[in-house]
C-alpha positions as CSV (number, residue, x, y, z in Angstrom):
1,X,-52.6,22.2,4.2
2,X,-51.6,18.4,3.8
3,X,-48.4,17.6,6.4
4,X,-45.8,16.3,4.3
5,X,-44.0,13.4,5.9
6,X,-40.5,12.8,6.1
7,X,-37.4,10.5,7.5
8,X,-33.4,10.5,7.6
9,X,-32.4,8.4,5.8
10,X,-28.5,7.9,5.4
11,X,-26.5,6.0,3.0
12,X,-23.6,3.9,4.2
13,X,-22.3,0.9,4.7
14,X,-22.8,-0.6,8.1
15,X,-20.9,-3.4,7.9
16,X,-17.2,-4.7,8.3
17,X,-15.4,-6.9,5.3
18,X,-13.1,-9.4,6.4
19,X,-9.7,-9.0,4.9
20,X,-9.0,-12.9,4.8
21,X,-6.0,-14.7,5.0
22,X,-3.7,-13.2,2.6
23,X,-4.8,-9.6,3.3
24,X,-5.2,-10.6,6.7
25,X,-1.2,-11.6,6.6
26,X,0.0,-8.2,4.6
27,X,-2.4,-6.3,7.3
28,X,0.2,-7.9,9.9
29,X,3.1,-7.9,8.7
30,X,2.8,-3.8,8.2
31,X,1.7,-3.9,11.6
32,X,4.7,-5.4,12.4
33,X,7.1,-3.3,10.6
34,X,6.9,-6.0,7.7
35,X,6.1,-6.9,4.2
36,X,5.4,-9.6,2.7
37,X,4.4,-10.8,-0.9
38,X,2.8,-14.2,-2.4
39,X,4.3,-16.5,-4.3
40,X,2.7,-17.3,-7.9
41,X,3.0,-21.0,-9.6
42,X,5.6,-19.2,-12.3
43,X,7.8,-18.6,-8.9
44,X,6.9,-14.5,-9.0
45,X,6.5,-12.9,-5.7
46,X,3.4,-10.2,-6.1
47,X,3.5,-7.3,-3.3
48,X,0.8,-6.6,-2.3
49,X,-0.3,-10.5,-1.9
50,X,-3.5,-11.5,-4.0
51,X,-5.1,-14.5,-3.1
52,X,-5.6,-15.9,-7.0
53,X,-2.4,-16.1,-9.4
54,X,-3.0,-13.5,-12.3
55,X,-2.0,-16.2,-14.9
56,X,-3.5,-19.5,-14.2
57,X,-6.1,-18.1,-11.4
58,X,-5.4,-20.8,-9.0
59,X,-5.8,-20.1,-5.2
60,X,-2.1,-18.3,-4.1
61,X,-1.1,-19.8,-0.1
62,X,2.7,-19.4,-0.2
63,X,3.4,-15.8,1.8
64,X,6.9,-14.5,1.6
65,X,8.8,-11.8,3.4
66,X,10.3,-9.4,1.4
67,X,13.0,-6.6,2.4
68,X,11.2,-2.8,3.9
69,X,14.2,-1.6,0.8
70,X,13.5,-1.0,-2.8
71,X,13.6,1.3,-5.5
72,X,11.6,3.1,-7.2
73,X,10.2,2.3,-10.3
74,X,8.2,4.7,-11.5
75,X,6.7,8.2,-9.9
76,X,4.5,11.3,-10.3
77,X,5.0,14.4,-8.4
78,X,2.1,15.7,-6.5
79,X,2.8,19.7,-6.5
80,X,-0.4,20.5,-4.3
81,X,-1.9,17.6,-2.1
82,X,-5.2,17.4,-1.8
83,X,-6.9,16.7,1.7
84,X,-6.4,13.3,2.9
85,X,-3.5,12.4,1.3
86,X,-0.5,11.6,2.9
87,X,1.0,15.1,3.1
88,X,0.2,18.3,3.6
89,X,3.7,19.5,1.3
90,X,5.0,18.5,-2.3
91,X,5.9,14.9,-2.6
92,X,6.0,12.3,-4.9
93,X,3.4,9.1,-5.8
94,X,6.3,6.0,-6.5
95,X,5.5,2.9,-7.6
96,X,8.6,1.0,-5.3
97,X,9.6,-2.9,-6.0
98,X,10.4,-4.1,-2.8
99,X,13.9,-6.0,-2.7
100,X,12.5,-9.6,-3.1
101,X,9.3,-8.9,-4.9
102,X,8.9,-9.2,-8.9
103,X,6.0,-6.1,-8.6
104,X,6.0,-2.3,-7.6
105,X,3.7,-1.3,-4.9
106,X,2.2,2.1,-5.0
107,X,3.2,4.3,-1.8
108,X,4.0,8.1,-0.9
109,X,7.5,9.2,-1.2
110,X,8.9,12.1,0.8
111,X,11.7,13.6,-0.9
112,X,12.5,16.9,-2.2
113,X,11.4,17.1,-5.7
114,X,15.1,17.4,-7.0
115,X,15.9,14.2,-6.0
116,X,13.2,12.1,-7.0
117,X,14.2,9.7,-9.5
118,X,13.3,6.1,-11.4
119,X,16.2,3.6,-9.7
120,X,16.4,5.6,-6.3
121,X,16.6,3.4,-3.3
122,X,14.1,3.9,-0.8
123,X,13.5,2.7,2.6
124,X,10.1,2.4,4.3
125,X,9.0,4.6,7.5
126,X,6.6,3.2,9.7
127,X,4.1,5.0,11.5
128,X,4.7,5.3,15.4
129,X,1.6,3.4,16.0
130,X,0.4,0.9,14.3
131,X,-2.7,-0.9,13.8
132,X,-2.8,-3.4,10.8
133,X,-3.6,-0.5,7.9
134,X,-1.9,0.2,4.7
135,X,-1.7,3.8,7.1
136,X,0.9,1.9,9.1
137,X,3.4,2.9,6.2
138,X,3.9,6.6,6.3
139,X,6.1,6.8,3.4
140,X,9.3,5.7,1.8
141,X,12.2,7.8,2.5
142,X,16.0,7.6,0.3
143,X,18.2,5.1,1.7
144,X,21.4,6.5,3.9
């Protein structure tokens, strides 16, 4: 009988990307219980920051701070979560334009079903510990 040979072999990636300077920034600033946003050479302020303007695809370098407020813009409830998602109960995906920003970011909403809502104000809740990852936002929450 012939021996047949074999190896593990596993597939992944064994390296770490470097976010950059404008990812770098928005890493930080969530980090920091902040956002910020880029401004674009028609004066729009894109959340989350790109590093090239959609439109003339020049190099972007002005950050801006932008309110942790909004509202949502758009939304899809999520009746049964799936593992890894944000939550383990019924909640809403929400597309929320930060006060200050011309764009609507795409984040986890925590409110009962009945109140979800395009044009509801939202406020962001940070995680206790945080680390520089998109994780560092929980959620947005209604405004009191």
């Amino acid at each position: 009988m012939t021996e047949v040979l074999n190896a593990p072999h596993a597939i992944e990636y064994t390296y770490t990307r470097s976010t950059g300077p404008i990812i770098g920034a928005f890493l930080t600033a969530l980090r920091d219980k902040r956002f910020v946003g880029i401004r674009t050479s028609d004066g729009r302020v894109l959340v989350p920051p790109v590093e090239y303007d959609p439109v003339t695809s020049e190099d972007l370098t002005e950050l801006v701070d932008v309110a942790d407020t909004g509202v949502v813009t758009t939304w899809s409830w999520n009746d049964h979560p799936l593992v890894g998602q944000p939550f383990d109960h019924p909640f809403a995906w929400a597309l929320v334009q930060l006060d200050g920003a011309d764009t609507s970011m795409l984040a986890a909403l925590d409110v009962p079903r009945d109140d979800v809502r395009t044009g509801l104000r939202v406020k962001a809740k940070w995680a206790d510990e945080r680390v520089g990852s998109i994780r560092d936002l929980v959620c947005f929450e209604v405004t009191s």
